[in-house]
C-alpha positions in Angstrom: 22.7 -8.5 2.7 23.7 -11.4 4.8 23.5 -11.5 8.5 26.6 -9.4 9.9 28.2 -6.9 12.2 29.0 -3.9 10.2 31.5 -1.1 13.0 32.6 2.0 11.3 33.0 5.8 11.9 31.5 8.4 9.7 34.1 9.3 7.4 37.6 7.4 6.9 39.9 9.8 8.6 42.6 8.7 10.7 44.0 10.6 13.9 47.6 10.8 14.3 47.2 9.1 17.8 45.8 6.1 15.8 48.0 5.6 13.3 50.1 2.8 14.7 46.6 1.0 14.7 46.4 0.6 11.1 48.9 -0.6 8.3 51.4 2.3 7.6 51.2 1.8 3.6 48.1 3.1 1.6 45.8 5.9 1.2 43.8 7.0 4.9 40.8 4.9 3.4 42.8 1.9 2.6 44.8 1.9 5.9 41.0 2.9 7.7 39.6 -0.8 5.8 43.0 -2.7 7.0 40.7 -2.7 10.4 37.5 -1.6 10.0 34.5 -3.4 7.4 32.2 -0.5 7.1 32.4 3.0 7.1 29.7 6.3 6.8 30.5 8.6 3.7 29.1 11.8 4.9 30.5 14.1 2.5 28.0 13.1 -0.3 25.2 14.7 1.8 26.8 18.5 1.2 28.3 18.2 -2.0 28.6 15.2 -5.4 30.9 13.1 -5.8 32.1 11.9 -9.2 30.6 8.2 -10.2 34.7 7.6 -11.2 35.5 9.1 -7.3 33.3 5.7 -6.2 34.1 4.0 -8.6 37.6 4.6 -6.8 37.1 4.3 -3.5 35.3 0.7 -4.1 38.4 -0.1 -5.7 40.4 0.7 -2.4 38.9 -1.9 -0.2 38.4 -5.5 0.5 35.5 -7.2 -0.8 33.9 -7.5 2.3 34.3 -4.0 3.2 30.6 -2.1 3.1 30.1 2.1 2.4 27.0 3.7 3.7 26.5 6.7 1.8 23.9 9.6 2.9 21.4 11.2 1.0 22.7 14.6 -0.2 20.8 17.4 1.6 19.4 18.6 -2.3 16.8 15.9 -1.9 16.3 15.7 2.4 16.3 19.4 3.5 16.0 21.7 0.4 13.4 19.3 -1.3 12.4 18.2 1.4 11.4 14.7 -0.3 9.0 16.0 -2.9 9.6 16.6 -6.7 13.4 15.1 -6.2 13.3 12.2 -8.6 15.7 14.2 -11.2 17.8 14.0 -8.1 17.8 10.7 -7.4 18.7 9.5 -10.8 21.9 12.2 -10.0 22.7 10.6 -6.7 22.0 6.9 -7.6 24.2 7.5 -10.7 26.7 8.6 -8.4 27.4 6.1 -6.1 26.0 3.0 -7.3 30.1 2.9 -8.8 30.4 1.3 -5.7 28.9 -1.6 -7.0 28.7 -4.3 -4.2 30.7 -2.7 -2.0 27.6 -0.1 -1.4 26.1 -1.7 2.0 23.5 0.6 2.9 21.8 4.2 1.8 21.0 6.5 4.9 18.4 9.6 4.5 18.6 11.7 7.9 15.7 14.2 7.5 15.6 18.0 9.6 14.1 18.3 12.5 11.2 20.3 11.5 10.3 17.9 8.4 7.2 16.2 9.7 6.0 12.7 8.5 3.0 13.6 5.5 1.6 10.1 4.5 2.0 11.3 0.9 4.7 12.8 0.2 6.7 10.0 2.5 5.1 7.1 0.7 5.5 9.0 -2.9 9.5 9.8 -2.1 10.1 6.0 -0.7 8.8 4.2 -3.6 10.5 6.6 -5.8 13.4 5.8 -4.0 12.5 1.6 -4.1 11.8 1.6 -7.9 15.5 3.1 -8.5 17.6 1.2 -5.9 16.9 -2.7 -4.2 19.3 -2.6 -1.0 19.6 -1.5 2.4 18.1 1.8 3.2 17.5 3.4 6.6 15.8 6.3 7.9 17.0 8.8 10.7 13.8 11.2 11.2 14.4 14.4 13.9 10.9 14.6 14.1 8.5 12.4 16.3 5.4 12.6 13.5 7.5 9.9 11.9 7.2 7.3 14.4 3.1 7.1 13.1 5.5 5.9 9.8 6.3 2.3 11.1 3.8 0.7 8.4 5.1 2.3 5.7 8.7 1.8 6.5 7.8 -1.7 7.2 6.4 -2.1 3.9 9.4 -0.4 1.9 11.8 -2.7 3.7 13.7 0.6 5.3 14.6 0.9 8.5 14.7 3.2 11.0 18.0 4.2 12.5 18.8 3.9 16.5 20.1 7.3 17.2 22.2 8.1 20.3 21.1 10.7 21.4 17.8 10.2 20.9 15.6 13.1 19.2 12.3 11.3 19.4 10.6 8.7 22.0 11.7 5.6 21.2 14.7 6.6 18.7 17.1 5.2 20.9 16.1 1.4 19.6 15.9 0.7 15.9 12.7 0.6 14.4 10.7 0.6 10.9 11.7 -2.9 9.3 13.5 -5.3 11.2 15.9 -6.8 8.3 18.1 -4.4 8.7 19.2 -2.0 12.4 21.5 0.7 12.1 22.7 2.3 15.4 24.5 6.1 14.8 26.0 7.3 17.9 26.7 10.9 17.5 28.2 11.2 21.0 26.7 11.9 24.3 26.2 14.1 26.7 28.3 16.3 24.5 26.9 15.3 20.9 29.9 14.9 18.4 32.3 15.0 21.0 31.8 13.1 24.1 33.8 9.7 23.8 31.5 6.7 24.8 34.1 4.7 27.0 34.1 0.7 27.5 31.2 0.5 30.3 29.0 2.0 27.8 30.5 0.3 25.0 30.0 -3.2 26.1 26.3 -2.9 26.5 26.2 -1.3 23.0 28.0 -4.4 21.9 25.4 -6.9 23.7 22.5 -5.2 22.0 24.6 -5.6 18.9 25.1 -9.4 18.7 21.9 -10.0 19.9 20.9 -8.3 16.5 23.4 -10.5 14.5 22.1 -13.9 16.0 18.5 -13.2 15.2 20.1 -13.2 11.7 19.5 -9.5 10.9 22.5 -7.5 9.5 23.5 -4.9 11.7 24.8 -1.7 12.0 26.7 0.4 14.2 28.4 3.9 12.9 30.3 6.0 15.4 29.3 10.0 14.5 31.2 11.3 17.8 34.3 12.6 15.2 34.8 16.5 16.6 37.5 15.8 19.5 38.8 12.6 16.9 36.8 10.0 19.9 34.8 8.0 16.9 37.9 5.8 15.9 38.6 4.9 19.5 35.5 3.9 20.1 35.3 1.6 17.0 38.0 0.1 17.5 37.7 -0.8 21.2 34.1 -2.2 20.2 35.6 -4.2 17.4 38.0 -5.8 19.3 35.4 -6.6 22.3 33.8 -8.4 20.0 37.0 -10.6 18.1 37.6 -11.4 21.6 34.5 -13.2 22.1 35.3 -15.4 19.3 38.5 -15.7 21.0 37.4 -16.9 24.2 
């Protein structure tokens, strides 16, 4: 994936108070892509989604437009990473129907899943032999900051998570083609809105990515009090304006 800002929310809902952002015609996702060029599809984490269901949504969007889709919890918190291939082939089958609209996999593991040299490195290159793009890691658990090589090695990066769980896990990490920011709301995770102060400095750490050439990342989790499209929206335009300028 080419060099690029990539702003989206976890999931493509649309809040009433938001609606006269976005074109009034289409489905919520197709109104949600009118806007925004990437979005976070949660839902395949709990439950699958048909490959004809992608296959659809791909279909809704722009050719530019990117889908991050998370690892389903089978294979990250029941499995905990080992003995999952049959469940890769499932997910993989699943959502590569996005065809090039699929930007980026994202595997968030539990907080009590500790890095195990093995078992990481076994899962990974399972993972690498099946599927070539853009994955990134969000680990709750600070063993897996001894995982830089390995991550380094497997191209995957390590997400910049907001708030942080581990030292460090406020800046990306792992492999450097690729940073990922999820901002799941602070102090109040989920819910607090970020506001523009906080906003703008996001945005500087942002472009800075994009003109070292590295395709970047930044997914707004703070959804529960409806703050996440708010926030990608006044980011997006912050940065349109700069163009503008």
């Amino acid at each position: 994936m080419t060099a690029a800002l990539y702003v989206g929310c976890a999931g493509w809902s649309l809040p009433r108070e938001q609606w006269s952002a976005f074109e009034g015609e289409g489905t919520h996702l197709q109104r949600y892509a009118s806007r925004l060029k990437a979005v976070e599809i949660n839902s395949s984490f709990y439950r699958p989604h048909l490959p004809k269901t992608y296959q659809r949504w791909a279909q809704s969007v722009p050719a530019t437009f990117r889908f991050s889709v998370k690892v389903p919890k089978r294979i990250t918190h029941e499995l905990r990473l080992q003995h999952c291939e049959t469940a890769l082939d499932e997910f993989l089958q699943q959502c590569l129907q996005l065809g090039e609209t699929l930007g980026c996999l994202l595997v968030q593991l539990p907080p009590s899943l500790r890095y195990e040299p093995t078992v990481a490195a076994t899962f990974f290159r399972a993972l690498r032999q099946r599927y070539e793009g853009v994955v990134v890691l969000e680990p709750r658990h600070a063993s897996w900051l001894e995982a830089e090589a390995l991550l380094q090695d497997l191209h995957i990066g390590r997400v910049a998570a907001d708030p942080p769980v581990i030292d460090t896990g406020e800046a990306p990490g792992g492999w450097q083609g690729v940073r990922y920011w999820r901002l799941h709301g602070s102090p109040r995770i989920y819910h607090s809105a970020y506001g523009p102060e906080r906003l703008r400095a996001y945005l500087q750490q942002l472009r800075a990515s994009v003109e070292e050439g590295i395709c970047t990342w930044c997914i707004f989790d703070n959804t529960a009090s409806g703050h996440a499209l708010a926030d990608a929206l006044y980011l997006l335009d912050l940065h349109l304006q700069h163009f503008q300028a």
